[in-house]
DRENPATOR-294011 format. One record per residue (C-alpha): y, z, x; residue number from 1. Coordinates in steps of 0.001 Angstrom, whole numbers, plus 500000, padded with zeros to 6 digits. Layout:
# residues N
<<Y, Z, X>, NUM>
...
END
This chain:
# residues 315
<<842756, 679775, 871310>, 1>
<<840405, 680923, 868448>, 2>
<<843319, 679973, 866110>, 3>
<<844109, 676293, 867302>, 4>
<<840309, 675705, 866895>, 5>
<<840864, 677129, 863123>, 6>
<<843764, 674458, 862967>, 7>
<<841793, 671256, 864570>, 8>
<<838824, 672246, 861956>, 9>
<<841405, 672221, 858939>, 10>
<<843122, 668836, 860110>, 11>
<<839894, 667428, 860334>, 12>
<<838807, 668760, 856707>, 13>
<<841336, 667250, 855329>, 14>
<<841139, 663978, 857248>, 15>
<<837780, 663573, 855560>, 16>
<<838771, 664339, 852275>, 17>
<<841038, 662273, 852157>, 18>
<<838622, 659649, 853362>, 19>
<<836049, 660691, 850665>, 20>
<<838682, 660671, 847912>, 21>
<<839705, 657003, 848463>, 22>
<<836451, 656503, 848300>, 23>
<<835529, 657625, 845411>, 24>
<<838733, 655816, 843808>, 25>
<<837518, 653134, 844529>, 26>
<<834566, 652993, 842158>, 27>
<<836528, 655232, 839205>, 28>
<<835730, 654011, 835988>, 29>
<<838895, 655741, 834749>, 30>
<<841278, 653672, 836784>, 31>
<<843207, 650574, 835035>, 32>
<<841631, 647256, 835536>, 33>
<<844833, 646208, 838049>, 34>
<<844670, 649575, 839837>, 35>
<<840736, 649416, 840287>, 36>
<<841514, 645636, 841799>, 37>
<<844256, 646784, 843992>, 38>
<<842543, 649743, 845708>, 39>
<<839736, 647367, 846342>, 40>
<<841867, 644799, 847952>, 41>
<<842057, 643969, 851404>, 42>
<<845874, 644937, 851884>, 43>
<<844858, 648620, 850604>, 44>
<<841718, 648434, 853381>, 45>
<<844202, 647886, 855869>, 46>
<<846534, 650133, 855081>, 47>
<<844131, 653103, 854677>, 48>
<<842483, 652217, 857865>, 49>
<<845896, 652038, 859277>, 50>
<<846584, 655621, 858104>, 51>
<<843400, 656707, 859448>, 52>
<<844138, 655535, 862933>, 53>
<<847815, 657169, 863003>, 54>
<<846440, 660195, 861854>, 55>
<<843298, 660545, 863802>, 56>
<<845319, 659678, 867137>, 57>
<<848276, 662198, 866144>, 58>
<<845735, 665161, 865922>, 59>
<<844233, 664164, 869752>, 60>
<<847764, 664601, 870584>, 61>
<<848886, 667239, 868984>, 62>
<<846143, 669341, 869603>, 63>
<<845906, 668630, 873373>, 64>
<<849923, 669646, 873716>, 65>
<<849142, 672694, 872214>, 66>
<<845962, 673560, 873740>, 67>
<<847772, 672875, 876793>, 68>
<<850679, 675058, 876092>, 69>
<<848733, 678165, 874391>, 70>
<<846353, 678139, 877668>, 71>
<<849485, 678593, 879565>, 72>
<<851401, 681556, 877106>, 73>
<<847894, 683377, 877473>, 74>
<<847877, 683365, 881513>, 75>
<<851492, 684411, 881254>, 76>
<<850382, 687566, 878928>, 77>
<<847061, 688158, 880688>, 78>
<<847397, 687428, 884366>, 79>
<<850610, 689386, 885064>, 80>
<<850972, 688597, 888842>, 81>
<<852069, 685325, 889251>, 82>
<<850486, 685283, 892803>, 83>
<<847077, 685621, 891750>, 84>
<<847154, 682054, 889678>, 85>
<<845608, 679580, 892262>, 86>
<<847050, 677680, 895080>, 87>
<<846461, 674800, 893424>, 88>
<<848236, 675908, 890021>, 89>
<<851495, 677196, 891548>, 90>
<<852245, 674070, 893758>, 91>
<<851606, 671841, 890980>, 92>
<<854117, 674116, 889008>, 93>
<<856441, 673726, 891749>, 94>
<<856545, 669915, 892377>, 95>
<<855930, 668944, 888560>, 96>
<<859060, 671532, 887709>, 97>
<<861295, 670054, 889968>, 98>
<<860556, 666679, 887989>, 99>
<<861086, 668260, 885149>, 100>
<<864741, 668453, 886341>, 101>
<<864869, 664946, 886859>, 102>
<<863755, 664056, 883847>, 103>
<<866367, 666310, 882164>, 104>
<<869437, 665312, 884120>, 105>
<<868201, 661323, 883252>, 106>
<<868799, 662281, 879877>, 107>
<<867011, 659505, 878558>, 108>
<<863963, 661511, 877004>, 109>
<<864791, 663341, 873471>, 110>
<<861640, 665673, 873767>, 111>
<<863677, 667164, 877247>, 112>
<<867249, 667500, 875191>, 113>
<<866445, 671111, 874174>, 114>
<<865484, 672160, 877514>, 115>
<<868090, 673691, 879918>, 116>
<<867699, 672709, 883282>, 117>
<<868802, 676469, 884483>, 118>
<<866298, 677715, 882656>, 119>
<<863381, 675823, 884757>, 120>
<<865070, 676588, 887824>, 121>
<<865449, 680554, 886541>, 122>
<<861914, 680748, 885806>, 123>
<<860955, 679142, 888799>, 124>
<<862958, 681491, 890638>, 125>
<<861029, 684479, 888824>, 126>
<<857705, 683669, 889854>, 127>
<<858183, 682497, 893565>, 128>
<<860467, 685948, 894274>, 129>
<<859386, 688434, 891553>, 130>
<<856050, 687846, 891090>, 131>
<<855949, 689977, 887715>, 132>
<<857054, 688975, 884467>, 133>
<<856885, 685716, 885226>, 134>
<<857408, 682936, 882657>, 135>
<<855873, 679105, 883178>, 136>
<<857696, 675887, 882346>, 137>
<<854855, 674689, 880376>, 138>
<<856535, 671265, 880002>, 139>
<<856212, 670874, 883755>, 140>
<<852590, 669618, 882816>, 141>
<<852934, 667417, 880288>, 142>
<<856066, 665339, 881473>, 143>
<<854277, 661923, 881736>, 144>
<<854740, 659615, 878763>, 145>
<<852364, 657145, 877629>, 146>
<<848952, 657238, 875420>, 147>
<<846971, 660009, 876099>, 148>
<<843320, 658573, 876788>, 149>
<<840875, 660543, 877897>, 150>
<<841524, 660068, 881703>, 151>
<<845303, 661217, 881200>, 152>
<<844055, 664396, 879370>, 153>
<<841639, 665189, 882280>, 154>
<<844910, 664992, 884500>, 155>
<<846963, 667006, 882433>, 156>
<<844411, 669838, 882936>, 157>
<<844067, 669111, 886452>, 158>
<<847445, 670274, 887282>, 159>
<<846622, 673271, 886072>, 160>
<<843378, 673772, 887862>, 161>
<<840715, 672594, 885217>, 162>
<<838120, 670176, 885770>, 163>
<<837463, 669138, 882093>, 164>
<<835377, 666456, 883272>, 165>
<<833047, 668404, 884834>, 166>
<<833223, 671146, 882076>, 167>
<<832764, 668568, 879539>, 168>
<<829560, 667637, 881640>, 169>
<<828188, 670401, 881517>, 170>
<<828400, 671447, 877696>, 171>
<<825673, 670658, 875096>, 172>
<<827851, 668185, 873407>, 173>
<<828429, 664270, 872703>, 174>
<<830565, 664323, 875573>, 175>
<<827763, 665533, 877640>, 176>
<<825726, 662427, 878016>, 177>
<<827253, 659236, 879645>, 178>
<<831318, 658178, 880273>, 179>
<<830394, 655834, 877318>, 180>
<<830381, 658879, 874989>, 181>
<<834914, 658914, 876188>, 182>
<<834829, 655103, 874530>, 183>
<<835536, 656643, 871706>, 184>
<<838863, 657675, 872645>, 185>
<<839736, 654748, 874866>, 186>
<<839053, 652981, 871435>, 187>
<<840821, 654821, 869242>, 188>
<<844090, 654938, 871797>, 189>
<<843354, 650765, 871750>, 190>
<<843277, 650672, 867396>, 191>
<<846355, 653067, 867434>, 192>
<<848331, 650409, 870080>, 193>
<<847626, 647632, 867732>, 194>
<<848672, 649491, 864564>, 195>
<<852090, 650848, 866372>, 196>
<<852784, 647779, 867713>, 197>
<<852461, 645692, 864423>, 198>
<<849474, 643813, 865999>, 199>
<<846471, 642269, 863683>, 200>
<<844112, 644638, 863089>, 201>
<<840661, 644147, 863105>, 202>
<<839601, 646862, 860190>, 203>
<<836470, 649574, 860746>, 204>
<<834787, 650958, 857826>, 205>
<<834191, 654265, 856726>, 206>
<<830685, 654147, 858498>, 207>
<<831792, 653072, 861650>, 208>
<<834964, 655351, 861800>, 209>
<<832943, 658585, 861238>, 210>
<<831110, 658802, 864562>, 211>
<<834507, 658102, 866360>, 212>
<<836266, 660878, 863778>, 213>
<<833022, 663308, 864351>, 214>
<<833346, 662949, 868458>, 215>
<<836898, 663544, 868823>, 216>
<<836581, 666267, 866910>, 217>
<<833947, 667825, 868708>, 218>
<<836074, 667025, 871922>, 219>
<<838555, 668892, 871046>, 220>
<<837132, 672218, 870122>, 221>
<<834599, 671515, 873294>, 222>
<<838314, 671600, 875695>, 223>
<<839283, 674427, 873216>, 224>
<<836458, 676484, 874446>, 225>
<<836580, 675495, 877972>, 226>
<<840333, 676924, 878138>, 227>
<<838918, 679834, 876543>, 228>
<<836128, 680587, 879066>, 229>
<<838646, 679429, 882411>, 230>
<<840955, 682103, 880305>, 231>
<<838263, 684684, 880319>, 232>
<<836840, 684342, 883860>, 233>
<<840576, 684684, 885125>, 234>
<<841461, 687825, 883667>, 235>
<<837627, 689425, 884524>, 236>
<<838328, 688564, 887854>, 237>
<<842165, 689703, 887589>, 238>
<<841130, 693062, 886358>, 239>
<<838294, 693647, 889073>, 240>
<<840888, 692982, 891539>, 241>
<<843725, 695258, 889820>, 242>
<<840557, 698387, 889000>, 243>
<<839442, 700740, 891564>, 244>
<<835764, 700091, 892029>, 245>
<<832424, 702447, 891571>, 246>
<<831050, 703555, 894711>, 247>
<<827174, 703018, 893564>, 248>
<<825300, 704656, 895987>, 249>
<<821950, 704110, 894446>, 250>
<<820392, 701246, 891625>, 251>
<<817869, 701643, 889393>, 252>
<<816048, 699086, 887803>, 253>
<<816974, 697229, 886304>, 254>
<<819645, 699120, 884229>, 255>
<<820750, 702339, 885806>, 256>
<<823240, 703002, 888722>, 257>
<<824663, 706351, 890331>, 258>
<<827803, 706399, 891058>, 259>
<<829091, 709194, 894280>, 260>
<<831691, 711776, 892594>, 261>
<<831435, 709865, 889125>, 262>
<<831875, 713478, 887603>, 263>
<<835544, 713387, 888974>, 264>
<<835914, 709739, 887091>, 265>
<<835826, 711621, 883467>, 266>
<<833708, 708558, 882572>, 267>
<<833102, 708136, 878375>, 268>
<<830373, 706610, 876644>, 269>
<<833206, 704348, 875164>, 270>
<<833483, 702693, 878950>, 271>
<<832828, 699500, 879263>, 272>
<<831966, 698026, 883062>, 273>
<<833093, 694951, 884535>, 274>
<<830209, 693147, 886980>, 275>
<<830549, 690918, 889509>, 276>
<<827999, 689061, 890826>, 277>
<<827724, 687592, 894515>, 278>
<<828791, 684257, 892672>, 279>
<<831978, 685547, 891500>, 280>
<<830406, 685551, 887706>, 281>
<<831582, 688137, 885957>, 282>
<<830180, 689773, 882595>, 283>
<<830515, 693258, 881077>, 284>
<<828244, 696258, 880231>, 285>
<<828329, 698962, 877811>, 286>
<<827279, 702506, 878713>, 287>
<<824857, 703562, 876526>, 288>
<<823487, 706549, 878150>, 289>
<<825084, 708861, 880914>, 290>
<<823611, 711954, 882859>, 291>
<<824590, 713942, 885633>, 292>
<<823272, 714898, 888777>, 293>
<<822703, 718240, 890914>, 294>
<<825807, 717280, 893432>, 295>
<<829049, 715663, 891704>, 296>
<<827281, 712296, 890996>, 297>
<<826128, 710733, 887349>, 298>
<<823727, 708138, 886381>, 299>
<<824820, 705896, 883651>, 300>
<<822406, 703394, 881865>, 301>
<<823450, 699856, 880900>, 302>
<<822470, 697392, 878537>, 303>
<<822710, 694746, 880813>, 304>
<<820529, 693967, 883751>, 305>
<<821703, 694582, 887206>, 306>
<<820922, 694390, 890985>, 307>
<<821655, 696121, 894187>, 308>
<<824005, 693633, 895409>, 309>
<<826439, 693569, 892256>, 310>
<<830280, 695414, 892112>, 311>
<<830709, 697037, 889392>, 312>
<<834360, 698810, 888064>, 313>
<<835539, 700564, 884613>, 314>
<<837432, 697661, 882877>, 315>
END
């Protein structure tokens, strides 16, 4: 994920450069008298704006299908039961790859002519009766066509179990404080219509475009990180499932726990511990200090605060 925010950054670099370099060609001195008057003129406003709007619209895009598509090639890697994906996840994968079918045997979509229909059914096969080594049809969510507003891309990670609106909520960000903040979409989806469609135009400057160009790109790294945390919080709890856990028969505050028969566990200072809180948070420890006991037990010391009431396993 760290990657495709790398990528969002650089298209977004170079959106604005390009920006600043009309701009500034705009009040050259070394430009030809005709030239100067032509990049001034209100054709070449309209055209750059024009260019703007394309391009700022075919980043959201972009970068949403592959957010969307490198979420699902990490749980595929990571989470290697297919089973322990939720409820809600694997039905949606169901129904929506069963559409996906349809939408192949229409043939009337180009983006579905590389996709072979045996192949969706194969892999559908594979997780329902295998379980392991399991393989998604990630266009199963991302088969509806039209512009991708805001409320669209909230759906799209819906079917796979993600409330970005309520992530987005909750983040420091622009997006955090009103629905107005998502305007900025709605509008640019509205611009990019017009421009596609060969409708008049009704030109933003360089000014007003910014806070729309600075917003969506803060939106996007904002969802970035969201997959990235959903990611993380899924294979914590994955692992404390798969990992035999500690039997901590004593706590120490606030950083210490004893573990029965931990000499047997050939524990390392190189260890790190998974924790799970009553929540279902998880987080991870380091050992930094380990001792043992008269019987077969150790103490090891944490750098992370505990309690009495946390589960705790060797990730």
């Amino acid at each position: 994920m760290n990657a495709i925010i790398g990528k969002i950054k650089d298209e977004f670099s170079g959106l604005r450069k390009n920006i600043e370099y009309t701009e500034k060609l705009k009040n050259s001195s070394g430009l030809m008298k005709e030239d100067l008057e032509y990049f001034r003129s209100l054709p070449k406003r309209i055209l750059d704006y024009k260019t703007i709007i394309i391009s700022l619209y075919g980043i959201l895009e972009n970068s949403i299908d592959k957010l969307c598509a490198e979420y699902l090639e990490c749980l595929e890697k990571r989470i290697l039961e297919y089973d322990f994906l939720s409820d809600i996840f694997r039905d949606n994968h169901f129904n929506y790859s069963i559409e996906l079918i349809n939408k192949i045997l229409e043939k009337r979509h180009k983006k579905y002519d590389n996709i072979d229909k045996f192949d969706v059914l194969t892999n559908l096969y594979i997780c329902i009766k295998q379980n392991e080594g399991y393989k998604i049809n990630k266009y199963a969510f991302n088969i509806n066509t039209g512009n991708i507003g805001h409320k669209k891309i909230c759906d799209i990670f819906s079917l796979v179990d993600i409330n970005i609106r309520a992530e987005l909520g909750k983040r420091n960000s622009p997006s955090k404080n009103s629905e107005l903040s998502y305007e900025w979409i709605e509008n640019l989806v509205e611009r990019r219509n017009n421009v596609a469609h060969g409708n008049e135009v009704e030109i933003m400057n360089y000014t007003a475009l910014n806070p729309m160009i600075d917003f969506i790109e803060k939106y996007l790294i904002d969802i970035a990180e969201i997959l990235n945390d959903n990611l993380s919080k899924l294979v914590f709890a994955y692992s404390f499932n798969k990992s035999a856990k500690l039997n901590v028969c004593k706590t120490y505050p606030t950083d210490i726990i004893e573990i029965e028969d931990g000499k047997d566990l050939n524990l390392s200072m190189q260890d790190k511990v998974l924790i799970k809180q009553p929540s279902g948070f998880f987080f991870t420890a380091n050992i930094i200090d380990m001792r043992e006991c008269e019987n077969n037990n150790i103490t090891i010391r944490l750098n992370k605060n505990i309690r009495n009431n946390f589960e705790f396993c060797i990730c």
